[in-house]
C-alpha positions in Angstrom: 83.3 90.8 111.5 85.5 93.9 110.8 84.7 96.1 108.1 87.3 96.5 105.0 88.0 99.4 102.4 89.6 99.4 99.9 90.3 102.9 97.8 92.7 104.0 94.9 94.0 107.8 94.3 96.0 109.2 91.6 97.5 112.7 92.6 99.0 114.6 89.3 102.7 114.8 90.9 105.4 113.1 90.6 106.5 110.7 93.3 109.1 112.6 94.4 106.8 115.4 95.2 104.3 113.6 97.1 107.1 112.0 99.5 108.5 116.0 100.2 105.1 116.8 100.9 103.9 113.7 102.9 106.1 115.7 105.8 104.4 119.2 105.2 100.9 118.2 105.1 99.8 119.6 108.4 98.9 121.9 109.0 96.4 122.8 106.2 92.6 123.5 105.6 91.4 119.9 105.7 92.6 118.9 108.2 91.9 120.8 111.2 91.1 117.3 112.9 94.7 116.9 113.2 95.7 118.7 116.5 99.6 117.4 116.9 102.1 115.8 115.1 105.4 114.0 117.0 108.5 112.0 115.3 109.4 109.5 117.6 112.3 107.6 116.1 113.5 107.6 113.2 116.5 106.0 110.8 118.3 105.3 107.6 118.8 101.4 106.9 121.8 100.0 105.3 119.9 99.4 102.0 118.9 103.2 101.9 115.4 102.9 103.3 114.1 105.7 105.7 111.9 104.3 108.3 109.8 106.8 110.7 107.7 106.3 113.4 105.4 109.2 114.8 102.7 110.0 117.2 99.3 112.0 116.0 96.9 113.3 118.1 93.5 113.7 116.0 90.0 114.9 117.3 87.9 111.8 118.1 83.9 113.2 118.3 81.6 110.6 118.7 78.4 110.2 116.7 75.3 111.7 118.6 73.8 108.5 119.0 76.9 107.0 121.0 77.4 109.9 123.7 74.3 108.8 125.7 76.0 105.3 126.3 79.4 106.4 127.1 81.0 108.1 130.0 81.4 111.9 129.9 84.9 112.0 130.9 85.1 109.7 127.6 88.3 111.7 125.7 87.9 113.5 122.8 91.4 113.1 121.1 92.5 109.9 119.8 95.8 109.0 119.5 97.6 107.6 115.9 100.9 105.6 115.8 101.9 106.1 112.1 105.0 104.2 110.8 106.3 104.3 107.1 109.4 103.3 105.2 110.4 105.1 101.9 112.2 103.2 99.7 113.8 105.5 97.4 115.4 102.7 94.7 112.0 101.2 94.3 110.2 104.5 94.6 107.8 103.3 96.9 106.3 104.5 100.2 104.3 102.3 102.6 102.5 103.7 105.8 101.1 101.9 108.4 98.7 103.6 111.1 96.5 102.4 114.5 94.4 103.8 117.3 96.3 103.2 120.3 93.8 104.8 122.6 89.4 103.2 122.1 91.0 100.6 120.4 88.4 98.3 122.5 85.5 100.8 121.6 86.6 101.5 117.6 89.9 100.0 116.4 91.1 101.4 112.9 94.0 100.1 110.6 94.8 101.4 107.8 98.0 100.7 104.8 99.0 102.6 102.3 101.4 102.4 99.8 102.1 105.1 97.1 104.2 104.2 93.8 104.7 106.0 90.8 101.5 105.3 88.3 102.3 102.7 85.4 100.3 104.7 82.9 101.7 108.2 83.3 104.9 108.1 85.8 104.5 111.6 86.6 101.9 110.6 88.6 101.8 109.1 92.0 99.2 105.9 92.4 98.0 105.6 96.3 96.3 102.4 97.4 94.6 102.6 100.3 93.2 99.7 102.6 91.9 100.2 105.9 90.0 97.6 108.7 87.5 98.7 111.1 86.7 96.5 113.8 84.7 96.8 117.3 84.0 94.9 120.7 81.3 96.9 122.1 78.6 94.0 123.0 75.5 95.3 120.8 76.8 98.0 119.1 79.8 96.6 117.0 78.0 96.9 113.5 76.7 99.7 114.6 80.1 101.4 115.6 81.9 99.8 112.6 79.3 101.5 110.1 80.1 105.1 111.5 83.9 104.2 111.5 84.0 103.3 107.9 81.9 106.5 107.1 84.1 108.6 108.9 87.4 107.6 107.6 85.9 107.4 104.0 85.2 110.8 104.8 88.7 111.6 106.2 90.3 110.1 103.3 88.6 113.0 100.7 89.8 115.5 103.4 93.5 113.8 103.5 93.6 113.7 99.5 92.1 117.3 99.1 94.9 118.3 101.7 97.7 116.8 100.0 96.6 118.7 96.7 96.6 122.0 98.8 100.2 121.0 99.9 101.5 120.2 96.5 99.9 123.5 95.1 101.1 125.7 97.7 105.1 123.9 97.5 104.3 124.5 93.4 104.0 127.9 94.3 106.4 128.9 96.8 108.7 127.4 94.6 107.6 129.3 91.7 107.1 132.6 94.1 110.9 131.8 94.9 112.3 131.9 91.6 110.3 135.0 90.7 112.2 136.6 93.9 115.7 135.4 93.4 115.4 136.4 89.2 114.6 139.9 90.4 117.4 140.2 93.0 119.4 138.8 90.7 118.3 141.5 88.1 118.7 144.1 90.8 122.4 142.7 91.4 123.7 142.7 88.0 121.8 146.9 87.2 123.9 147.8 89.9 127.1 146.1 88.8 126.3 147.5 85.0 125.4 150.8 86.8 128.8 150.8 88.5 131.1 149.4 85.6 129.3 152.3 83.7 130.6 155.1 86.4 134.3 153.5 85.9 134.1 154.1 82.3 132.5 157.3 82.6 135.5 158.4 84.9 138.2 156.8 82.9 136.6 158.0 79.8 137.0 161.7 81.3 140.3 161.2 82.7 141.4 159.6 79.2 139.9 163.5 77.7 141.5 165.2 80.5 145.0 164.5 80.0 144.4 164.6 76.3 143.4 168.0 76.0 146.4 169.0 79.0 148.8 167.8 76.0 146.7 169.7 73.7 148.1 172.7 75.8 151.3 171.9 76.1 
C-alpha cells in the first residue's frame, strides 16, 4: 500500500510572482530543513518552456521510535532531485520531486502544479499530490504514517515560506522605489539648485553691464 495526499493552496499573488519567487525561496525562516540547493541542468525548449532540474539536500531526522532499529551511521541528510517545467503561454508550472537516497527505507513523490486561480486570476492555485510508500518488512505502515505526517507538516512550512518570500520581494520592491524617488529628488534639487546659480550670475551680469552704460 502507499499512502496518498492530496492538498490545494491558494497564495494571494499573481502567477507571475510566485514563479520569480519559486527560485528565491531559500533560504528563509521555514525552512531551515533545507541545507543546499544545486541547478544541475537546465534549458529553454523550442516551444518556450523552461525545464530545470536540481539537487536539494534536506535534513532527514528519524522519528524516536525508528533510531533503535537502524544503524547509527544511518545519514541524516536526504537528498531531493526536483525537476519542473514552466510553461509561460499556458501559465503553468509543474514540479516533480524524489528521495534518491532511503528510498528503500521511505520513498516520497510528490507533483505539483501551480496555475493561475479561475475565480480571481490574481491568484495563484497550487495542487499538490504526494505518494509515500515503504519496504521495511514490519514497519511499512508504520513508516508511511510518519512520512505522510511529516510532509503534511513540511507543506505548511513550504506555503508559509513562500508567503515570507512574496512579502519580503513586495517589499524590496517597494523599499526600492522609495530609494530611487528620493535620489531622483536629490538629482533634480541639485540640477534646480544649479540652474538657479546660472540665473543668479547672469541675472548679475545682465545688472552689471547695465548700470556700466548707466555711467557712460
Amino acid at each position: 500500500m502507499v499512502k496518498y495526499f492530496l492538498g490545494m493552496n491558494i497564495l494571494k499573488n499573481s502567477w507571475d510572482q510566485v514563479s520569480a519567487a519559486f527560485w528565491q525561496r531559500y533560504p528563509n525562516h521555514y525552512s531551515k530543513h533545507v541545507l543546499t540547493e544545486d541547478i544541475l541542468y537546465r534549458e529553454v525548449t523550442p516551444d518556450h518552456k523552461l525545464l530545470t532540474r536540481r539537487l536539494l539536500t534536506k535534513t532527514n531526522r528519524l522519528p524516536r521510535w525508528a533510531e533503535r532499529f537502524f544503524p547509527a551511521n544511518v545519514t541524516h541528510a536526504v537528498y531531493i532531485v526536483e525537476d519542473s517545467i514552466i510553461d509561460p503561454l499556458s501559465r503553468t508550472m509543474t514540479t516533480y520531486t524524489w528521495n534518491i537516497n532511503h528510498a528503500s527505507i521511505m520513498a516520497v513523490e510528490e507533483r505539483c502544479v501551480y496555475c493561475e486561480n479561475s475565480e480571481n486570476r490574481n491568484w495563484t492555485e497550487i495542487k499538490r499530490e504526494a505518494w509515500v510508500s515503504s519496504k521495511v518488512f514490519g514497519f511499512t505502515r508504520a513508516i508511511q504514517e510518519f512520512g505522510l505526517a511529516r510532509f503534511r507538516s513540511n507543506v505548511t512550512k513550504t506555503m508559509k515560506g513562500f508567503e515570507f518570500i512574496l512579502g519580503k520581494m513586495h517589499g524590496d520592491v517597494h523599499h526600492r522605489t522609495l530609494v530611487e524617488t528620493a535620489k531622483e529628488a536629490r538629482e533634480k534639487a541639485k540640477e534646480t539648485a544649479l540652474a538657479a546659480k546660472e540665473k543668479a550670475k547672469d541675472l548679475a551680469s545682465k545688472a552689471a553691464t547695465s548700470k556700466k552704460q548707466q555711467y557712460v
